[in-house]
KEDOMAR-955437 format. One line per 10 residues: number of its first residue (from 1); their letters; for each residue x, y, z of C-alpha. Coordinates in steps of 0.2 Angstrom, whole numbers, plus 5000, padded with zeros to 4 digits. Example, Ala and Ser with C-alpha at 12.3 -4.5 7.8 and 13.67 -1.06 7.14 Angstrom:
# KEDOMAR-955437
1 = as = 5062,4978,5039 ~ 5068,4995,5036 .
END
This chain:
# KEDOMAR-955437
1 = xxxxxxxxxx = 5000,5000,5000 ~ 5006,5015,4996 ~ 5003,5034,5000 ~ 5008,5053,4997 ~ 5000,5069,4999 ~ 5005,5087,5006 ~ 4998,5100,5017 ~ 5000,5116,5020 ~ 5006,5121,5039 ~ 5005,5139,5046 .
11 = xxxxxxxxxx = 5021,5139,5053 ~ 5041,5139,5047 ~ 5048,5124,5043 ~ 5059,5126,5061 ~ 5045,5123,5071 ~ 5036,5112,5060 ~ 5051,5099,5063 ~ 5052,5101,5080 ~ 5034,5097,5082 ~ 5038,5082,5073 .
21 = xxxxxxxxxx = 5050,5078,5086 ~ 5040,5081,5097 ~ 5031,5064,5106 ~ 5018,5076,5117 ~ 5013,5082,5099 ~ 5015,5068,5091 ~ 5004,5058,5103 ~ 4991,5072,5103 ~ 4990,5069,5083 ~ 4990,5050,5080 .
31 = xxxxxxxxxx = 4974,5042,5080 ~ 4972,5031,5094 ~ 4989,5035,5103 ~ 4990,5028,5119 ~ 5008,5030,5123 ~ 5022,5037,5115 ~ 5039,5035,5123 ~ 5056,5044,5116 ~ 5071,5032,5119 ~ 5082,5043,5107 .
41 = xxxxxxxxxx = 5082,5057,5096 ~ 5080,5043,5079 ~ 5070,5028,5093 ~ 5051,5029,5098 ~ 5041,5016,5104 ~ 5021,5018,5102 ~ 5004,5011,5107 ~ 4991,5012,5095 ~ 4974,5006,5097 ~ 4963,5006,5081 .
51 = xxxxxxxxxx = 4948,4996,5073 ~ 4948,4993,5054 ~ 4933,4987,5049 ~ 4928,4974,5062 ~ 4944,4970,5069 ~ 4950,4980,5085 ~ 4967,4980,5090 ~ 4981,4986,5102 ~ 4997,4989,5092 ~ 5013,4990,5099 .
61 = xxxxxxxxxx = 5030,4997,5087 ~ 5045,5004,5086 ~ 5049,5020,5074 ~ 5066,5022,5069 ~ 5070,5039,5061 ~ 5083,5046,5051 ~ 5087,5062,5051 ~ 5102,5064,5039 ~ 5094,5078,5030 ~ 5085,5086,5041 .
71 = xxxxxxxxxx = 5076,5098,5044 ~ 5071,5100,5027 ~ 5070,5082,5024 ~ 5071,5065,5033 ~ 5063,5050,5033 ~ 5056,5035,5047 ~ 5053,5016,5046 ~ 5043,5007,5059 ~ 5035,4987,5065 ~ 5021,4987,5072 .
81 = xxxxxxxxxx = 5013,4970,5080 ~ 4995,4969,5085 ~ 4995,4951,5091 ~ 4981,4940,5080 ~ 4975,4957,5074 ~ 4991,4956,5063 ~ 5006,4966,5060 ~ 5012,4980,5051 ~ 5029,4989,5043 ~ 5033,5000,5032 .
91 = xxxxxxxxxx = 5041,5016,5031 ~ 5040,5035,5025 ~ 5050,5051,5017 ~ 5045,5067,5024 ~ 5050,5086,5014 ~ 5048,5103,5022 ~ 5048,5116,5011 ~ 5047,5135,5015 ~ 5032,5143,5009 ~ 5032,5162,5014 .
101 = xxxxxxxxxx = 5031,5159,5034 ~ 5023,5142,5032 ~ 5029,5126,5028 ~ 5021,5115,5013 ~ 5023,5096,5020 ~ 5024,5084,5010 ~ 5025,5064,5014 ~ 5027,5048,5001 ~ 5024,5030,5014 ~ 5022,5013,5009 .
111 = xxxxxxxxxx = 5015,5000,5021 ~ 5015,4982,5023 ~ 5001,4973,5033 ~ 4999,4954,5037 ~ 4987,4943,5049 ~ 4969,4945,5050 ~ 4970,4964,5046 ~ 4978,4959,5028 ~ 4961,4948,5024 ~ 4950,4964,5024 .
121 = xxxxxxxxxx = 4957,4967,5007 ~ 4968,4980,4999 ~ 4954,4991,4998 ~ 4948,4994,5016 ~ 4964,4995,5020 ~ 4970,5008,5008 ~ 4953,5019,5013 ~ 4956,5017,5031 ~ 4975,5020,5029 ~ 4971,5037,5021 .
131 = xxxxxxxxxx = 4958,5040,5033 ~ 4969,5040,5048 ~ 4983,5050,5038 ~ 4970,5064,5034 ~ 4968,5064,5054 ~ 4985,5066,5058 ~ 4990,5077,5047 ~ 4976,5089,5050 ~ 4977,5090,5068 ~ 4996,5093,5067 .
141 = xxxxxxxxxx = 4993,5107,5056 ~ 4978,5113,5069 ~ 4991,5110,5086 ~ 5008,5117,5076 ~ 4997,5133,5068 ~ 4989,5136,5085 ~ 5006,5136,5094 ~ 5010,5147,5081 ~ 4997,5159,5084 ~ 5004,5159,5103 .
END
């Protein structure tokens, strides 16, 4: 599965990658975050509960990040294991580009699902996968615009 959009975030692209640094933020943002612990500045470890379709589940994972080109560009790969629920990898690249004083985000992510989550089928999957991007996406451009505001 694969996915890629941009949006536009009213803030510069400094505090647009912190607040992707940022777990607080970050947990705030992710659908269905739990927990969201920092090990490291590239190591995170999460808990995510979400229900695709009719299957609820608890997701543990770890996101590794790479920040070699940062801030204007990095990129993150992550495992996720939700028991019998099934599993989930894949990875993503992440640009920041200046756009007057805000930042036009822009993300390309492929995913990889298997267990009783990959017998939905592609297309629920890919729906619900877009669906739960949409949120994040818009409620870190909400937080990061209104800590902008501040």
């Amino acid at each position: 599965m694969e996915l890629s959009d941009e949006i536009l975030i009213n803030a510069p692209v400094s505090d647009v990658y912190a607040a992707l640094n940022d777990p607080k933020i970050l947990q705030e943002c992710i659908p269905g975050c739990e927990e969201l612990i920092k090990h490291s500045d590239t190591e995170l470890e999460a808990k995510v509960v979400l229900k695709v379709g009719p299957v609820k589940a608890k997701f543990s994972g770890n996101v590794t990040l790479d920040t070699t080109g940062a801030p204007n560009k990095f990129s993150l790969t992550g495992t996720g294991n939700g028991g019998v629920a099934g599993f989930a990898k894949g990875g993503a690249d992440v640009t920041l580009e200046a756009d007057g004083d805000n930042t036009l985000l822009k993300y390309s992510a492929k995913a990889e699902i298997g267990g009783k989550i990959a017998q939905l089928g592609s297309r629920l999957m890919t729906s619900t996968a877009k669906k739960l991007a949409t949120k994040f996406f818009t409620r870190f451009a909400e937080v990061v615009g209104e800590e902008q505001a501040t």
